[in-house]
PLY file of the C-alpha trace (Angstrom):
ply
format ascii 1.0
element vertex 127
property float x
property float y
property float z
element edge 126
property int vertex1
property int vertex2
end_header
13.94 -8.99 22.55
12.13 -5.66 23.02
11.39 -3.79 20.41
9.47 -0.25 20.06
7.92 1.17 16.74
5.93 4.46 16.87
3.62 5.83 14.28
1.55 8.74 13.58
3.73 11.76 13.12
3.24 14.01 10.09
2.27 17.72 9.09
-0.63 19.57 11.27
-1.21 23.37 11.47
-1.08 25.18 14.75
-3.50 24.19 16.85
-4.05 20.91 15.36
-3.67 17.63 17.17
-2.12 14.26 16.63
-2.22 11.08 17.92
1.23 9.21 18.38
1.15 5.43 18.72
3.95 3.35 20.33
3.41 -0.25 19.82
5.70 -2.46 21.88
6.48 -6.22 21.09
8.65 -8.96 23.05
6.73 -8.58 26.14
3.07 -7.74 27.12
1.57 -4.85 28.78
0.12 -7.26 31.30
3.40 -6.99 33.10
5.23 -4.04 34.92
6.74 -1.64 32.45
6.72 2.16 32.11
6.92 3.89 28.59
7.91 7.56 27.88
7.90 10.23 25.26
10.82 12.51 24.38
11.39 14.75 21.53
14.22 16.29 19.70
14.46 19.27 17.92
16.90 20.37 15.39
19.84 21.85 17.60
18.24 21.01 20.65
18.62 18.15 23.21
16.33 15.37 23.41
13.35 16.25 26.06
11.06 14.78 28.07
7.66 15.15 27.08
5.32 11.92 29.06
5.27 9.17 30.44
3.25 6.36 31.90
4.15 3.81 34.45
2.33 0.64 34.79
2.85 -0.21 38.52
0.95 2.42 39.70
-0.89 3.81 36.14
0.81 7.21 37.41
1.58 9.67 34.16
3.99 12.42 34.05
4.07 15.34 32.05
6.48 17.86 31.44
5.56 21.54 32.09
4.67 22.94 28.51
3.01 19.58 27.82
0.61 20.08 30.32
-3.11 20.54 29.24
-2.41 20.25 25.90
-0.94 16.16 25.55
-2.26 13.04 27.27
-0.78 9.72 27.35
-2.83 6.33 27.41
-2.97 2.85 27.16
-4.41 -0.04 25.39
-2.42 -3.30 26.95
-4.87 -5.04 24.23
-2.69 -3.50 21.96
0.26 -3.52 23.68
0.24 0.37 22.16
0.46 3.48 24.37
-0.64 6.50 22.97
-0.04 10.17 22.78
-2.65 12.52 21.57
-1.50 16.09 21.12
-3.98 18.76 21.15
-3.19 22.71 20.44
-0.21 21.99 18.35
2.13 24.60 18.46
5.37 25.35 16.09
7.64 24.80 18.83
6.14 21.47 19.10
8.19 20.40 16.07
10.68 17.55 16.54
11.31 14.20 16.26
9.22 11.80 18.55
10.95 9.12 20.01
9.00 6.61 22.38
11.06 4.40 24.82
10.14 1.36 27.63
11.70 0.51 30.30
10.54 -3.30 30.54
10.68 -4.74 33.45
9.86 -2.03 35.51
9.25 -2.48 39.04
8.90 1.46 40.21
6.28 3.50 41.28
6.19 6.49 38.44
8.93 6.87 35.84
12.06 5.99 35.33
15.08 8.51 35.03
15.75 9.30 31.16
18.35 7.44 31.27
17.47 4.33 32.47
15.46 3.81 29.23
16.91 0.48 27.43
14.16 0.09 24.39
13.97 3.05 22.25
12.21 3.08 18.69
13.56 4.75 15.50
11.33 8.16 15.77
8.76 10.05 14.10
8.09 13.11 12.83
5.89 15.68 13.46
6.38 19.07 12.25
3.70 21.56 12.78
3.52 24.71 10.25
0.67 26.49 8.71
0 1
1 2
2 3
3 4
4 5
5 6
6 7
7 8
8 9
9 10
10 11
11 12
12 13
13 14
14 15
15 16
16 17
17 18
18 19
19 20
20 21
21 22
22 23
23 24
24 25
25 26
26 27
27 28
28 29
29 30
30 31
31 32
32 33
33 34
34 35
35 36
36 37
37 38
38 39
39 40
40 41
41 42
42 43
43 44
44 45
45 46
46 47
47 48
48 49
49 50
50 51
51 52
52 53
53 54
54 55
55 56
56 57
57 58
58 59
59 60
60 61
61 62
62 63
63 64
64 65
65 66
66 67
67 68
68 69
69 70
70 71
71 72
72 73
73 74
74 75
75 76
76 77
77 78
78 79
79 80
80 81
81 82
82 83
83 84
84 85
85 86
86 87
87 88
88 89
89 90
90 91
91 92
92 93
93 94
94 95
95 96
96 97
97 98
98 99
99 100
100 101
101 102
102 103
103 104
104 105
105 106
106 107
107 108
108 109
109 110
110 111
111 112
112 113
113 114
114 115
115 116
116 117
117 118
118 119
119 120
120 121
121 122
122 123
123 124
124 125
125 126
């Protein structure tokens, strides 16, 4: 059974950073698998904000992430990270990290095809 538990939201100032953690367990990150990031803000749709496949080590970002978040790997760990740099208020949301496990691809999946998703965390950013 896969299961996903991320860490390391809280409240920064703009132009602060974070660093999100997303440990996974029931499989190892020895294997194919690709992980993404998504937020949700209040009123708002869930987003896209990274993601990392392991096939191919290719990342994704989404535009407004761009320069500002990066999304790594420790498969010692089994933990991918997201650091977030330049913090704005518009940043604020719930962070939700999800795997996709097995994953065969080259890149990303869809959103959707996302089975393992973990319980969220906040980060709220506000001077």
């Amino acid at each position: 059974q896969v299961q996903v538990v991320e860490s390391g939201g809280g409240l920064v100032q703009p132009g602060g950073s974070l660093r999100l953690s997303c440990e996974a367990f029931g499989f190892t990150m020895d294997d194919y698998y690709a992980v993404g990031w998504f937020r949700q803000a209040p009123g708002k749709e869930r987003e896209g904000v990274s993601c990392i496949g392991s096939r191919d080590g290719s990342t994704h970002y989404e535009d407004s992430m761009k320069g500002r978040f990066t999304i790594s790997r420790d498969n010692a760990k089994n933990t991918v990270y997201l650091q977030m740099n330049s913090l704005k208020p518009e940043d604020t949301a719930v962070y939700y990290c999800a795997v996709e496990f097995p994953w065969y691809g080259y890149g990303c999946p869809a959103h959707h095809e996302y089975r393992y998703w973990g319980q969220g965390t906040q980060v709220t950013v506000s001077s």
